[in-house]
N, CA, C and O atoms as a Maestro MAE file, in Angstrom:
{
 s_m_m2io_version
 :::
 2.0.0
}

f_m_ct {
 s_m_title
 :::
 protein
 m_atom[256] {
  # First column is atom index #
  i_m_mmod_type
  r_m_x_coord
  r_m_y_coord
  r_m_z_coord
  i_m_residue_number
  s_m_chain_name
  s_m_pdb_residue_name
  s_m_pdb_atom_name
  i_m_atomic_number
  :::
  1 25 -2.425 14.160 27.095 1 A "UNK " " N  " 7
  2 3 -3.381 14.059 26.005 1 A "UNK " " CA " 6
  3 2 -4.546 13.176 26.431 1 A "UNK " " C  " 6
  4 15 -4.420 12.262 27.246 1 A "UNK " " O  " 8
  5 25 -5.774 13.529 25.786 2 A "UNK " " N  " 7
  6 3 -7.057 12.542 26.331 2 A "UNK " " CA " 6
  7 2 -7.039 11.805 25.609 2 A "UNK " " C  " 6
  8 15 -6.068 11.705 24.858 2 A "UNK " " O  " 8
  9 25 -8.347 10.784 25.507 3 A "UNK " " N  " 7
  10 3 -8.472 9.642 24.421 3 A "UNK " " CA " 6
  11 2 -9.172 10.192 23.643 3 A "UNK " " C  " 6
  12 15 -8.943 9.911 22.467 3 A "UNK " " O  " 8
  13 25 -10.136 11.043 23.880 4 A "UNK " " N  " 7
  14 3 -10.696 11.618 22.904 4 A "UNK " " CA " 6
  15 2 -9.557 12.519 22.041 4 A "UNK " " C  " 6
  16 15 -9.911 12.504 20.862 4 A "UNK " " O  " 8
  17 25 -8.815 12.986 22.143 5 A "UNK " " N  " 7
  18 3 -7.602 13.675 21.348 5 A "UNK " " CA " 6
  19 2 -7.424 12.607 20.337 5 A "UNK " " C  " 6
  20 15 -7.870 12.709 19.194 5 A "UNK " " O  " 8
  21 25 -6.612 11.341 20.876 6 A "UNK " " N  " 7
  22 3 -5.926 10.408 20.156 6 A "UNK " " CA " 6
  23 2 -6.725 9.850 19.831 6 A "UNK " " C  " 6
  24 15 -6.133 8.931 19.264 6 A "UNK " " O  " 8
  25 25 -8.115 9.578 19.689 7 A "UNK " " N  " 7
  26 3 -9.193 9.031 19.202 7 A "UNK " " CA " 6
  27 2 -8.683 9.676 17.531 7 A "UNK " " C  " 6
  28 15 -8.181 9.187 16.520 7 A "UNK " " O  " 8
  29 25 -9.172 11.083 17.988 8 A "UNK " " N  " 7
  30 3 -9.364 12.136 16.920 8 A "UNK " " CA " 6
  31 2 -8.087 11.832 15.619 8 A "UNK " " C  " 6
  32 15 -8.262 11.932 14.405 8 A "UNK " " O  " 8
  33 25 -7.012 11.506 16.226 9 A "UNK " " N  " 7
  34 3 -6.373 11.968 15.352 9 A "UNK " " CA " 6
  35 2 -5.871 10.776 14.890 9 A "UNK " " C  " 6
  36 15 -4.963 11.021 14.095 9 A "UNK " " O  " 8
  37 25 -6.037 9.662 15.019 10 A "UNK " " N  " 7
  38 3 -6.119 8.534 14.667 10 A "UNK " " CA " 6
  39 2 -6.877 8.136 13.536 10 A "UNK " " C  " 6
  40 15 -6.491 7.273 12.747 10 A "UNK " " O  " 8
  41 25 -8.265 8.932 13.418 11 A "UNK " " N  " 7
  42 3 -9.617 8.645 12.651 11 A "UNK " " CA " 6
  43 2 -8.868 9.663 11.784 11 A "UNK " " C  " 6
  44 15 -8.378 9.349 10.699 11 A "UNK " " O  " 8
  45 25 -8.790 11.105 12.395 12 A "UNK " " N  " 7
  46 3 -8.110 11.639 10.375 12 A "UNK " " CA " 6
  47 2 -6.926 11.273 9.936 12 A "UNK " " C  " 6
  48 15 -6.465 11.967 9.030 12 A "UNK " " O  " 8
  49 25 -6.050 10.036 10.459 13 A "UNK " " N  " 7
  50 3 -4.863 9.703 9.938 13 A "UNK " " CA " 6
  51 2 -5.537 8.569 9.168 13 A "UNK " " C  " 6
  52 15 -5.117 8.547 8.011 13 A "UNK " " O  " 8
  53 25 -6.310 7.761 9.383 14 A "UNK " " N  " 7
  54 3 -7.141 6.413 8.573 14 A "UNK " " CA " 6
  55 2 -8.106 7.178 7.189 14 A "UNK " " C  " 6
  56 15 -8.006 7.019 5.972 14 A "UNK " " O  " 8
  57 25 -8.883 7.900 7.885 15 A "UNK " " N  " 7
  58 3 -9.526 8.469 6.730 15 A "UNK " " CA " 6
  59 2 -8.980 8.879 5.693 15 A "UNK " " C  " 6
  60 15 -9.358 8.554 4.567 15 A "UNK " " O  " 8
  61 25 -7.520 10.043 6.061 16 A "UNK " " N  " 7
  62 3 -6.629 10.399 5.067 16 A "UNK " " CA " 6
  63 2 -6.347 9.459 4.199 16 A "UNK " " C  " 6
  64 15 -6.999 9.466 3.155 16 A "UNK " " O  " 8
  65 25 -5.344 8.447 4.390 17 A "UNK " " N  " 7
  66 3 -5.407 7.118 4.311 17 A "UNK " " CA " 6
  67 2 -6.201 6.723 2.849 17 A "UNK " " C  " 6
  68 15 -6.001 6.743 1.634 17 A "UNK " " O  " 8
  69 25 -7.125 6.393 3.734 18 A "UNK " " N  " 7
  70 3 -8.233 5.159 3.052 18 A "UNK " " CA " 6
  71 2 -8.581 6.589 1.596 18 A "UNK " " C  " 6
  72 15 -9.026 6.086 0.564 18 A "UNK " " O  " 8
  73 25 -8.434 7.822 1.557 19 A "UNK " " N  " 7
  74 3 -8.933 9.076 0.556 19 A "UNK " " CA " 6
  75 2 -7.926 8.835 -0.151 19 A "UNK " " C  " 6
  76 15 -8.109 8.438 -1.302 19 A "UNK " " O  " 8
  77 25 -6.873 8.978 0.252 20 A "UNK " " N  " 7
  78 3 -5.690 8.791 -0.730 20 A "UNK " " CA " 6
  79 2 -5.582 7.469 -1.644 20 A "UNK " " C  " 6
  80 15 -5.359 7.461 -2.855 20 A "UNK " " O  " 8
  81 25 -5.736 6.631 -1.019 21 A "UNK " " N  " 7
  82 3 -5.647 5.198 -2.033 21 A "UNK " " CA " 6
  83 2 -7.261 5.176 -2.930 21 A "UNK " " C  " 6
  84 15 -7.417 4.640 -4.027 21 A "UNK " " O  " 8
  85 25 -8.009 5.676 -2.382 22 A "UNK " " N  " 7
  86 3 -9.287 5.373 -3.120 22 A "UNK " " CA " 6
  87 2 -9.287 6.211 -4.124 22 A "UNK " " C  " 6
  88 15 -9.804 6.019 -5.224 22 A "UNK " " O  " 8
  89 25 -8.535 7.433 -3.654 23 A "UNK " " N  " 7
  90 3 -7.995 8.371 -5.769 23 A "UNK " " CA " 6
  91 2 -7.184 7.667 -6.680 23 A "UNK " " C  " 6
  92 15 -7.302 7.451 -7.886 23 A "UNK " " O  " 8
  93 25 -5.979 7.225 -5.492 24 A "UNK " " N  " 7
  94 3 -5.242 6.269 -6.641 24 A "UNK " " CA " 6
  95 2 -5.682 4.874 -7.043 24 A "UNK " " C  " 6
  96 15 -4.922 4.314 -7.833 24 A "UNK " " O  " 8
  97 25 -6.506 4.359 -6.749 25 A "UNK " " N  " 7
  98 3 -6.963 3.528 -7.443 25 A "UNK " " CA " 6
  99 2 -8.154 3.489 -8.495 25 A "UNK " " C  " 6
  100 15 -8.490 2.513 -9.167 25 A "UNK " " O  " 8
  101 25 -8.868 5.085 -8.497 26 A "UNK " " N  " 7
  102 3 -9.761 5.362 -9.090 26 A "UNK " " CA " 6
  103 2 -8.501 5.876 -10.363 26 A "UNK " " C  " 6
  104 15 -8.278 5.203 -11.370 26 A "UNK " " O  " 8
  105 25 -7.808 7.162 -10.039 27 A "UNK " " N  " 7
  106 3 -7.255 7.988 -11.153 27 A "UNK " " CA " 6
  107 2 -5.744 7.526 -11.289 27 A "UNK " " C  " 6
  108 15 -5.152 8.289 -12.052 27 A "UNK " " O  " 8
  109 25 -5.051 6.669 -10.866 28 A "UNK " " N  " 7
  110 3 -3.635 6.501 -11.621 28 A "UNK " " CA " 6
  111 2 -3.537 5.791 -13.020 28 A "UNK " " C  " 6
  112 15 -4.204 4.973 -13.654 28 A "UNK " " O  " 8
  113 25 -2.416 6.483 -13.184 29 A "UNK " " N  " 7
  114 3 -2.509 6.192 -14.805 29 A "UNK " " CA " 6
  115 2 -1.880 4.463 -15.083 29 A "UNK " " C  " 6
  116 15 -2.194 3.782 -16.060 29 A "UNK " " O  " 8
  117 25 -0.926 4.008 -13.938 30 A "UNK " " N  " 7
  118 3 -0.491 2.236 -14.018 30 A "UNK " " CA " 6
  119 2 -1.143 1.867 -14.157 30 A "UNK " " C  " 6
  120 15 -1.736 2.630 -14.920 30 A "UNK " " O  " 8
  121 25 -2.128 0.503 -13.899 31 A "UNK " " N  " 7
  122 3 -3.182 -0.292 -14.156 31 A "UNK " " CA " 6
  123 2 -2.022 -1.098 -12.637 31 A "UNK " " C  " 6
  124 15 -2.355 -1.295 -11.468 31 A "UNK " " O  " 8
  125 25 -1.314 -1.246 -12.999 32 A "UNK " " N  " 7
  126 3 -0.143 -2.144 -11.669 32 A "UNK " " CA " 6
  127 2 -0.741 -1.248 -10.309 32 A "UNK " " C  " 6
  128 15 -1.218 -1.967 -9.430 32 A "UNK " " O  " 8
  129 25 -0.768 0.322 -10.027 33 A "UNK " " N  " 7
  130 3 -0.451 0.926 -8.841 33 A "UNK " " CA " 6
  131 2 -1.835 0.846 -8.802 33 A "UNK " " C  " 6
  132 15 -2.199 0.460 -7.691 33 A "UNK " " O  " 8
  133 25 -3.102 1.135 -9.856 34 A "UNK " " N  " 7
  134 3 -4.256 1.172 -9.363 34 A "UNK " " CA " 6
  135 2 -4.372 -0.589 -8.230 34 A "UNK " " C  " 6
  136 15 -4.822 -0.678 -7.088 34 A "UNK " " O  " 8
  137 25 -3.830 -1.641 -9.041 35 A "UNK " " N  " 7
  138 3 -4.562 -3.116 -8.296 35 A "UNK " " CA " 6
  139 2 -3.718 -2.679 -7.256 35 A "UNK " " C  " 6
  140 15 -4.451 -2.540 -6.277 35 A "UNK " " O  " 8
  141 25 -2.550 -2.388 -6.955 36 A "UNK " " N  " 7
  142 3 -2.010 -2.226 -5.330 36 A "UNK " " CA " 6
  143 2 -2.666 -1.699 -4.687 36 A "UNK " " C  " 6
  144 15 -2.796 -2.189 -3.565 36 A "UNK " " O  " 8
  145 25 -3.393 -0.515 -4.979 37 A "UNK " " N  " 7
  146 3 -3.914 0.732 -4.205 37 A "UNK " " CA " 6
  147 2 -5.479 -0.385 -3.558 37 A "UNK " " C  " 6
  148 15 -5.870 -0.642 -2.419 37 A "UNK " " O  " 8
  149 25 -5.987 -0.783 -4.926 38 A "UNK " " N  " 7
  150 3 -7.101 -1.435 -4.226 38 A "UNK " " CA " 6
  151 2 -7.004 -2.624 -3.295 38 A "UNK " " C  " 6
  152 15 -7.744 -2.789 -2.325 38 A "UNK " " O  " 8
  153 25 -6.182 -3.311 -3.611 39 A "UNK " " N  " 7
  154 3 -5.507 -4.639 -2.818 39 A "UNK " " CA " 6
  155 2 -5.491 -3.987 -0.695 39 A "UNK " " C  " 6
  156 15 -6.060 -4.503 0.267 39 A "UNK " " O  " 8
  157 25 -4.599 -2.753 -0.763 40 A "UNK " " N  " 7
  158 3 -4.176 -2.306 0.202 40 A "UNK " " CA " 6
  159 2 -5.844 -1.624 0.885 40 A "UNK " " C  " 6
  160 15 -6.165 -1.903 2.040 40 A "UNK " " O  " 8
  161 25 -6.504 -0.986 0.236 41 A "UNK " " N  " 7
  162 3 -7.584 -0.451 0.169 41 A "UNK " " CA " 6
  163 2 -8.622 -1.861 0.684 41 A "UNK " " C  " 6
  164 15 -9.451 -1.487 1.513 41 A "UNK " " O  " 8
  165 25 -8.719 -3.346 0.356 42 A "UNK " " N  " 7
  166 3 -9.416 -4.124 0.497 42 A "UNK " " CA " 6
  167 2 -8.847 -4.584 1.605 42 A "UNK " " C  " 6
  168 15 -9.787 -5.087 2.221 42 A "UNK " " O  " 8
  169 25 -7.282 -4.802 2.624 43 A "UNK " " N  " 7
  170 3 -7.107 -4.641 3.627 43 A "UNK " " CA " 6
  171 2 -7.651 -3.850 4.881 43 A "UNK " " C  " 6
  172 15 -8.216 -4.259 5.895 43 A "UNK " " O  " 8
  173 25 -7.294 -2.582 4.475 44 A "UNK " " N  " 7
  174 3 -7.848 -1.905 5.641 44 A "UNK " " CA " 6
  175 2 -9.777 -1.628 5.691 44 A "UNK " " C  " 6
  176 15 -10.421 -1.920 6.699 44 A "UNK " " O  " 8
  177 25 -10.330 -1.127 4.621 45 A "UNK " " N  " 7
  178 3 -11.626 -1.606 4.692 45 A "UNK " " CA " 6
  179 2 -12.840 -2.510 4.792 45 A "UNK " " C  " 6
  180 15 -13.831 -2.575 4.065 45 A "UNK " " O  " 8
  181 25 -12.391 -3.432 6.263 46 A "UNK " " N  " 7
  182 3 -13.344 -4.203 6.458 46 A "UNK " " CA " 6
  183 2 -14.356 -4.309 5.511 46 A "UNK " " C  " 6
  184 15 -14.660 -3.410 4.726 46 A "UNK " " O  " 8
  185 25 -15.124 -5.911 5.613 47 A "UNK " " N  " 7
  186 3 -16.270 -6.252 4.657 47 A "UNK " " CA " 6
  187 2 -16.537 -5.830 3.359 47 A "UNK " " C  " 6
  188 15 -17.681 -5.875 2.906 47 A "UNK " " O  " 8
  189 25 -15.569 -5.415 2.708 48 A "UNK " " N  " 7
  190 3 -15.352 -5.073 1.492 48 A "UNK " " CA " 6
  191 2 -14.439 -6.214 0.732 48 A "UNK " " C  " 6
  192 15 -13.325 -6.385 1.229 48 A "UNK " " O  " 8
  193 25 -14.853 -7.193 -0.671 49 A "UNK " " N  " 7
  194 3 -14.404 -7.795 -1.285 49 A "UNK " " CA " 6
  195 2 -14.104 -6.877 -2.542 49 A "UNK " " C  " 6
  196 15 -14.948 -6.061 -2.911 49 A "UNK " " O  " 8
  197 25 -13.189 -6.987 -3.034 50 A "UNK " " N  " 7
  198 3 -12.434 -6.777 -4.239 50 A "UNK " " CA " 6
  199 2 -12.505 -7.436 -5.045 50 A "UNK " " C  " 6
  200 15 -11.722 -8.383 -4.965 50 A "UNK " " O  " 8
  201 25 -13.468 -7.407 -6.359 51 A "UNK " " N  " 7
  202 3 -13.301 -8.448 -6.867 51 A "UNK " " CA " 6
  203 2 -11.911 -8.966 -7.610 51 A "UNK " " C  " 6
  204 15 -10.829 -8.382 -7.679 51 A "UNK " " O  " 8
  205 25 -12.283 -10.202 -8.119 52 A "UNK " " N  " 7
  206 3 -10.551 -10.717 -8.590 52 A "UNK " " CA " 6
  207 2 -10.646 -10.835 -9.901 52 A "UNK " " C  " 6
  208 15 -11.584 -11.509 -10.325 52 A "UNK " " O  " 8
  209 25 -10.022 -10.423 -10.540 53 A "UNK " " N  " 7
  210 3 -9.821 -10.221 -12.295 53 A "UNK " " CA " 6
  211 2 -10.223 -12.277 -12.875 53 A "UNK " " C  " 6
  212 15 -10.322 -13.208 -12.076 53 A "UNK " " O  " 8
  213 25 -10.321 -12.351 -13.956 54 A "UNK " " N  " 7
  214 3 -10.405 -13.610 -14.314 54 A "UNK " " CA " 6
  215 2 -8.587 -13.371 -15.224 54 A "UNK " " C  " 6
  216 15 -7.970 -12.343 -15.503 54 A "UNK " " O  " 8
  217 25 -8.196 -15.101 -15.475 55 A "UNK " " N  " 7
  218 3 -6.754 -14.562 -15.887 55 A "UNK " " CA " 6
  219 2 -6.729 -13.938 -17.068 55 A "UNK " " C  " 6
  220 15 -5.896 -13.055 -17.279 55 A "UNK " " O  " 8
  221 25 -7.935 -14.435 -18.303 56 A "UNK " " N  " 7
  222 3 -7.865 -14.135 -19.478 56 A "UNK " " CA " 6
  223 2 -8.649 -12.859 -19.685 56 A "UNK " " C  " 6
  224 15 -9.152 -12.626 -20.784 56 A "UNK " " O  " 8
  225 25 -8.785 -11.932 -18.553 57 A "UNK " " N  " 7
  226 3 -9.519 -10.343 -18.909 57 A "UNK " " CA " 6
  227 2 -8.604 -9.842 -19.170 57 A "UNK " " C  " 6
  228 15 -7.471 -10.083 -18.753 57 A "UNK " " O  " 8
  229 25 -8.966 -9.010 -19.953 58 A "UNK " " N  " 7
  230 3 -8.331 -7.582 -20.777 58 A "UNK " " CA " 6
  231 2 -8.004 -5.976 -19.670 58 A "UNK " " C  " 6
  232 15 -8.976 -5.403 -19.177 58 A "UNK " " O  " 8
  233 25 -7.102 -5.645 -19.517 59 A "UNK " " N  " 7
  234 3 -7.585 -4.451 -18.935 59 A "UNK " " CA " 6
  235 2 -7.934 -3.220 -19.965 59 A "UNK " " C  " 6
  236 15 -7.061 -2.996 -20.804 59 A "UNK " " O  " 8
  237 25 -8.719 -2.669 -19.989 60 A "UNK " " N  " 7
  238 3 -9.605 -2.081 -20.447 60 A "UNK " " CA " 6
  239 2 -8.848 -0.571 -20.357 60 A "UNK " " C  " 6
  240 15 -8.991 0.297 -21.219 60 A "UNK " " O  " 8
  241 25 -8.135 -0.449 -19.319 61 A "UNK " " N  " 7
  242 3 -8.030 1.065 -19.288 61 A "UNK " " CA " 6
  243 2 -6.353 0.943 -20.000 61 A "UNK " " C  " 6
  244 15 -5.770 2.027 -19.995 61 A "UNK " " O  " 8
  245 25 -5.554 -0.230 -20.591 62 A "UNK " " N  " 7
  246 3 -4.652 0.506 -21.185 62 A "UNK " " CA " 6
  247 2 -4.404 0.474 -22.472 62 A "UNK " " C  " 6
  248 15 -5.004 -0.461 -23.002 62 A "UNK " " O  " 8
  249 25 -3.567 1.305 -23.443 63 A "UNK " " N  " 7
  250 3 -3.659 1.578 -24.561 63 A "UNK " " CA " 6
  251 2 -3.246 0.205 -25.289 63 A "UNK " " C  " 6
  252 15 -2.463 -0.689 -24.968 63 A "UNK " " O  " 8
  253 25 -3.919 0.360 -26.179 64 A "UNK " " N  " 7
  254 3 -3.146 -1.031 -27.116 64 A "UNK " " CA " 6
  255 2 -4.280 -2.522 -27.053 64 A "UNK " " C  " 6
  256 15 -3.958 -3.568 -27.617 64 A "UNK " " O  " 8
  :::
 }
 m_bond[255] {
  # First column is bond index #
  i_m_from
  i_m_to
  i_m_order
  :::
  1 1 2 1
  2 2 3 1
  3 3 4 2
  4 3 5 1
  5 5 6 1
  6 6 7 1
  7 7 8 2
  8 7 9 1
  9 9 10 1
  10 10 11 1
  11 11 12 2
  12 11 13 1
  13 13 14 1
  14 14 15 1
  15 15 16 2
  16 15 17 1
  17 17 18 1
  18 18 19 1
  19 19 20 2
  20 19 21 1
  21 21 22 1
  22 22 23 1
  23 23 24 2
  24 23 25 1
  25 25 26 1
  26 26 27 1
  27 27 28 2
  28 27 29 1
  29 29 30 1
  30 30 31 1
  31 31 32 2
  32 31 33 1
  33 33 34 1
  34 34 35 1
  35 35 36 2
  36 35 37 1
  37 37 38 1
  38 38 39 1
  39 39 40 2
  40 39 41 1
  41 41 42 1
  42 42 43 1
  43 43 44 2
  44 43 45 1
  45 45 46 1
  46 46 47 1
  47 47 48 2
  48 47 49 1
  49 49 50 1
  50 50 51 1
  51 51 52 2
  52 51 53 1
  53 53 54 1
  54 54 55 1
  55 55 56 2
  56 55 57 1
  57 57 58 1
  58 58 59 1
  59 59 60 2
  60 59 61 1
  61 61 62 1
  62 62 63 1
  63 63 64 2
  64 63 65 1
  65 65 66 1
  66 66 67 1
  67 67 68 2
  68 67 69 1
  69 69 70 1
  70 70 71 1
  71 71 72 2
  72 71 73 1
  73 73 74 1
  74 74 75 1
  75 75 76 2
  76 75 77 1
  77 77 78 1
  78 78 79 1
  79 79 80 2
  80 79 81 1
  81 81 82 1
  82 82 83 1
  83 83 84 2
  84 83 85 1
  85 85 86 1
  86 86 87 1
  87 87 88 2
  88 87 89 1
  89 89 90 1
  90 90 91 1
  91 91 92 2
  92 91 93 1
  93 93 94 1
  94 94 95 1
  95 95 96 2
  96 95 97 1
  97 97 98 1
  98 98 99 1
  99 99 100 2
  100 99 101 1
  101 101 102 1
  102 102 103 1
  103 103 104 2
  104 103 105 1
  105 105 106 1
  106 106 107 1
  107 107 108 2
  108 107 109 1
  109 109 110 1
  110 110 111 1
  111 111 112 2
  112 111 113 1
  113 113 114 1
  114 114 115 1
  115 115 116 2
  116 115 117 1
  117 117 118 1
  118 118 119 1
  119 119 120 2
  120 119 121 1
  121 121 122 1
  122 122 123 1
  123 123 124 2
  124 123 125 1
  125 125 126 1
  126 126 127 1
  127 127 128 2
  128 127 129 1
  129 129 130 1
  130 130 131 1
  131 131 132 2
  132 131 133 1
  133 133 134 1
  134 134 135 1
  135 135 136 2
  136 135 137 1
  137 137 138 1
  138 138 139 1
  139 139 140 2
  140 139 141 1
  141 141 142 1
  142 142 143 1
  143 143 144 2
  144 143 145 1
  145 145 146 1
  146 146 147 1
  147 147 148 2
  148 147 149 1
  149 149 150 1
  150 150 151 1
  151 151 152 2
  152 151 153 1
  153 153 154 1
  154 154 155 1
  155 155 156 2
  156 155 157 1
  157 157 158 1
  158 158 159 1
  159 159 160 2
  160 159 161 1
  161 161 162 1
  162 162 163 1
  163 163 164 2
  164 163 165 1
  165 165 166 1
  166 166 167 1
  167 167 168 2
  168 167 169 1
  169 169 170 1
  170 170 171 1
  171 171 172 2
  172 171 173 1
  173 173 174 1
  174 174 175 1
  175 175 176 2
  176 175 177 1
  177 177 178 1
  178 178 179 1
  179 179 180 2
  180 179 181 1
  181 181 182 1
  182 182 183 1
  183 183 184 2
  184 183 185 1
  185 185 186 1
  186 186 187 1
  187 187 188 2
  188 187 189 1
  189 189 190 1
  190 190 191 1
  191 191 192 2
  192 191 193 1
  193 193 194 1
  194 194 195 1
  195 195 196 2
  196 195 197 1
  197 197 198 1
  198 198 199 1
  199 199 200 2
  200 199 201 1
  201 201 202 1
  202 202 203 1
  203 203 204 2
  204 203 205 1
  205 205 206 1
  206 206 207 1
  207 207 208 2
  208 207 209 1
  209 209 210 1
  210 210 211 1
  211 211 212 2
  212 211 213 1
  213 213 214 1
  214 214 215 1
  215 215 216 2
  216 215 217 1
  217 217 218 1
  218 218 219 1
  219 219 220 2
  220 219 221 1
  221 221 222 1
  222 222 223 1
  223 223 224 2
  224 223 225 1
  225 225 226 1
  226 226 227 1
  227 227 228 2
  228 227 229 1
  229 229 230 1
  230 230 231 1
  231 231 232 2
  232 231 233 1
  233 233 234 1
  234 234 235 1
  235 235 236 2
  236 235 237 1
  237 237 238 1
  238 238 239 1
  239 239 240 2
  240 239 241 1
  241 241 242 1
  242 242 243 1
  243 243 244 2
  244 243 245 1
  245 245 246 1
  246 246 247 1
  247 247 248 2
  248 247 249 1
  249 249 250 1
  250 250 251 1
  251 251 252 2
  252 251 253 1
  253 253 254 1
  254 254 255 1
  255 255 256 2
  :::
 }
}
């Protein structure tokens, strides 16, 4: 195998990746799996801060 091969398939295993958590943290219905997804999501995407909830915010997206 070349490096350019394993280059390749390295970059659509990350991209996959980084697509998949960026739906679930956009569209899951937890409010728990969305902050994991982004947490994990603010790992692997360099220079990207997440911001951090304050303790007394509301989450907004659940019922009640």
């Amino acid at each position: 195998m070349t490096i350019g091969l394993l280059s390749t398939i390295a970059g659509v295993f990350y991209g996959g990746t980084v697509s998949i958590l960026a739906l679930t943290a956009t569209f899951a219905s937890r409010g728990t799996l969305r902050r994991e997804a982004r947490s994990t999501l603010a790992v692997l995407v360099s220079g990207r801060a997440v911001a951090s909830r304050q303790a007394g915010a509301r989450d907004v997206s659940r019922n009640g």
